[in-house]
Each structure stands twice: as C-alpha cells, then as structure tokens.
N, CA, C and O atoms as a DFTB+ gen file, in Angstrom:
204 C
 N C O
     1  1     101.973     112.504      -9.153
     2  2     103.157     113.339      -9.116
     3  2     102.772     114.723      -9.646
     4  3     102.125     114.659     -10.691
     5  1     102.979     115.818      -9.241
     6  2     103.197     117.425      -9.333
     7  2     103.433     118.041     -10.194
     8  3     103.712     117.130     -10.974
     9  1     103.546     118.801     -10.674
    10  2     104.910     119.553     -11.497
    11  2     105.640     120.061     -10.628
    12  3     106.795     119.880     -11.013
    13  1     105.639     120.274     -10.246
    14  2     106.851     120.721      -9.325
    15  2     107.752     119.845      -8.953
    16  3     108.924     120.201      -8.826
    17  1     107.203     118.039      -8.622
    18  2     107.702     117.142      -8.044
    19  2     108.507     116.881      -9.814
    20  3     109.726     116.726      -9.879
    21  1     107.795     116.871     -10.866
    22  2     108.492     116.365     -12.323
    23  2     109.394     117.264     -12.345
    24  3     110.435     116.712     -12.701
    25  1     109.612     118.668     -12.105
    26  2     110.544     119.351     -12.252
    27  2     112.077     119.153     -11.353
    28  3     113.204     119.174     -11.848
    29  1     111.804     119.008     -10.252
    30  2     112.918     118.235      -9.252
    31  2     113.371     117.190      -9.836
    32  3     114.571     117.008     -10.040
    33  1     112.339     116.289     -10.208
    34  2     112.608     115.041     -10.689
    35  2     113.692     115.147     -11.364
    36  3     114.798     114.723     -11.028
    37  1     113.273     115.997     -12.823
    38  2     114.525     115.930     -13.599
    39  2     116.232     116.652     -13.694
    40  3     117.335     116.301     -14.116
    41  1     115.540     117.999     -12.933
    42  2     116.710     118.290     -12.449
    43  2     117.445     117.750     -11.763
    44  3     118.635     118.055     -11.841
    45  1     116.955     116.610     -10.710
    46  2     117.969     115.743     -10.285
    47  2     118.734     114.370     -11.378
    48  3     119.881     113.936     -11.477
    49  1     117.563     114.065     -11.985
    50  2     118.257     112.301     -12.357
    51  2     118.401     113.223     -14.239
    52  3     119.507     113.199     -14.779
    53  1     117.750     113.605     -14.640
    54  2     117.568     113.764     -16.530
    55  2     118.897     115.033     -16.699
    56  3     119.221     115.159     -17.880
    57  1     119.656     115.923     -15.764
    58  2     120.451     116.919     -15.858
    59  2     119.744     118.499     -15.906
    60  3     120.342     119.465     -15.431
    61  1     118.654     118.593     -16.422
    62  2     117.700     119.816     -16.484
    63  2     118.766     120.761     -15.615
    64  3     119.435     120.522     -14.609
    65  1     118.647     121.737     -16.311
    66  2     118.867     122.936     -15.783
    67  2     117.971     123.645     -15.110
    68  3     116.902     124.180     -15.402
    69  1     119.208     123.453     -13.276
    70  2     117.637     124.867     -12.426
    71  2     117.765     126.188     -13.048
    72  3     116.808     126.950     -12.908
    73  1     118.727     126.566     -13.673
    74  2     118.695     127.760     -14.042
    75  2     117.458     128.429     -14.952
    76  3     117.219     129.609     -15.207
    77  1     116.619     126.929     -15.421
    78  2     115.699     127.325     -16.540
    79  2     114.940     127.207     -16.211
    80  3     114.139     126.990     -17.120
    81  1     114.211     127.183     -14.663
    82  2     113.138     126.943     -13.604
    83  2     112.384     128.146     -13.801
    84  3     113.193     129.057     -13.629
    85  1     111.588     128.489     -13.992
    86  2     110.751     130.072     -14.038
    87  2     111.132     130.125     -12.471
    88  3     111.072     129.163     -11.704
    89  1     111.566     131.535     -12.122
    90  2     111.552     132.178     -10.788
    91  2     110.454     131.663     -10.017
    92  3     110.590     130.949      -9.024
    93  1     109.216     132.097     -10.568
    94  2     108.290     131.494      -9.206
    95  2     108.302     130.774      -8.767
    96  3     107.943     130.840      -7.592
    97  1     108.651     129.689      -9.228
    98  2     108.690     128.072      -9.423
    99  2     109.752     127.787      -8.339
   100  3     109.391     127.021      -7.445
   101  1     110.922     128.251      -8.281
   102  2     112.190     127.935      -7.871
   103  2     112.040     127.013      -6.375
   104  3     112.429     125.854      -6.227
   105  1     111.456     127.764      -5.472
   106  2     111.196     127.981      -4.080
   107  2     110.547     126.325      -3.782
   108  3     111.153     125.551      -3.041
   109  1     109.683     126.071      -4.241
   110  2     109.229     124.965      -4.209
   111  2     109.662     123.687      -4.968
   112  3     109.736     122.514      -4.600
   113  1     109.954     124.362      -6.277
   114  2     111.194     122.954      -6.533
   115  2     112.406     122.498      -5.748
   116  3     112.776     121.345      -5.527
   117  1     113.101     123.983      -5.264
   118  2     114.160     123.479      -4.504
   119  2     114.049     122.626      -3.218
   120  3     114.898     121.834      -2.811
   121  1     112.754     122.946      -2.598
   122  2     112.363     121.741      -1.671
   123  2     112.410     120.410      -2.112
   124  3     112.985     119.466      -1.571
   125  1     111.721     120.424      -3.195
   126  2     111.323     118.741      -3.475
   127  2     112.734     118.366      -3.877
   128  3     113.116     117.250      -3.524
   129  1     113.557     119.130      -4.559
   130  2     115.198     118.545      -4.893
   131  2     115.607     118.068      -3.292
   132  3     115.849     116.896      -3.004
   133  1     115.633     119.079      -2.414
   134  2     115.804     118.458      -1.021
   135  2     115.569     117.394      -0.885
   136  3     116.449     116.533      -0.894
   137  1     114.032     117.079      -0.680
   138  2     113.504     115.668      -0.691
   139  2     113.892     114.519      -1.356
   140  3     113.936     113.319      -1.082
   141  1     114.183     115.272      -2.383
   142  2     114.726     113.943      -3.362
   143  2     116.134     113.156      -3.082
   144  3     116.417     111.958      -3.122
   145  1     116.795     114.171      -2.823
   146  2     118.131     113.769      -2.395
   147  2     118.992     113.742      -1.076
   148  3     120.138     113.300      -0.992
   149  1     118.387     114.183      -0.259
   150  2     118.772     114.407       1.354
   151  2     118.704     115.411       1.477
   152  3     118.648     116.133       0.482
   153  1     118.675     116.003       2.916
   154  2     118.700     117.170       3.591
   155  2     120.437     117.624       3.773
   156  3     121.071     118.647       3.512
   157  1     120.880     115.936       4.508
   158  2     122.474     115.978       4.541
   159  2     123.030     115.720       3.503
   160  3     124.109     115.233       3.840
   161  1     122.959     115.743       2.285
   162  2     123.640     116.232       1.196
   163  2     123.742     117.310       0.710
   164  3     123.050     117.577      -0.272
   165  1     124.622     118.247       1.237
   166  2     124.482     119.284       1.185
   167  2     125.265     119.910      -0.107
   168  3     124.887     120.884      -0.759
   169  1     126.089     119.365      -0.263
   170  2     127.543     119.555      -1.542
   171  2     126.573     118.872      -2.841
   172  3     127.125     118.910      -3.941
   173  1     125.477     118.387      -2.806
   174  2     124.854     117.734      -4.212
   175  2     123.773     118.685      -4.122
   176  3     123.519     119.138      -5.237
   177  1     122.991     119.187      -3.145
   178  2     122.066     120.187      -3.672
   179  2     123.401     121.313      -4.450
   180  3     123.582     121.699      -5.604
   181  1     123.907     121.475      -3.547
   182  2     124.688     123.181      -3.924
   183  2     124.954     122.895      -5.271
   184  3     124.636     123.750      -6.098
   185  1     125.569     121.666      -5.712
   186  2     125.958     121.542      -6.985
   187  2     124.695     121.094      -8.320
   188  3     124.813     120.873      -9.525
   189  1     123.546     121.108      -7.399
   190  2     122.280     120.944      -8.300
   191  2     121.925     122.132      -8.905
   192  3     121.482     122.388     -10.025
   193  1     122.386     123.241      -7.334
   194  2     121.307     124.487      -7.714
   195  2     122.161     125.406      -8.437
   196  3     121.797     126.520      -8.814
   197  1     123.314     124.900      -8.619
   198  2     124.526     126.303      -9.490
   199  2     124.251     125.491     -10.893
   200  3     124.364     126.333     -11.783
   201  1     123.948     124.249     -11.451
   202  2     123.759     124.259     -12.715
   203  2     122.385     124.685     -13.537
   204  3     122.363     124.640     -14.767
C-alpha cells in the first residue's frame, strides 16, 4: 500500500481531514478516494472532499 493509497484510506474509513492533505498530494489522493468508494457515488466523494 502507498501513501497516497494510506491517505485515501483514512480519509475515507478513520474521518481524516482532506482539508489537511498537502496541496500536492490532493490530485492523486482524490483518485484513490474515487477508487475506494465508487465512481457512482458521487454525493459521498463531494461530501469526503468538503470535509
């Protein structure tokens, strides 16, 4: 597993804040959050990536 993939990780299941993602970082975590949780979940990313 990544860091990037541990960082999704927890922002999805542990609560982590994306807000505390270093910028560079963002772009590629927000993929793997994709991955993690569907493509067609679209209302659980949005509500991943505003906390």
């Amino acid at each position: 597993m990544t860091f990037l993939e541990l960082c999704a990780y927890n922002v999805v299941y542990n609560g982590y804040s994306y807000a505390k993602i270093p910028a560079i970082l963002k772009p590629k975590v927000k993929e793997n959050i994709i991955a993690l949780v569907g493509a067609e979940n679209t209302e659980l990313i949005d509500q991943i990536l505003a906390s």
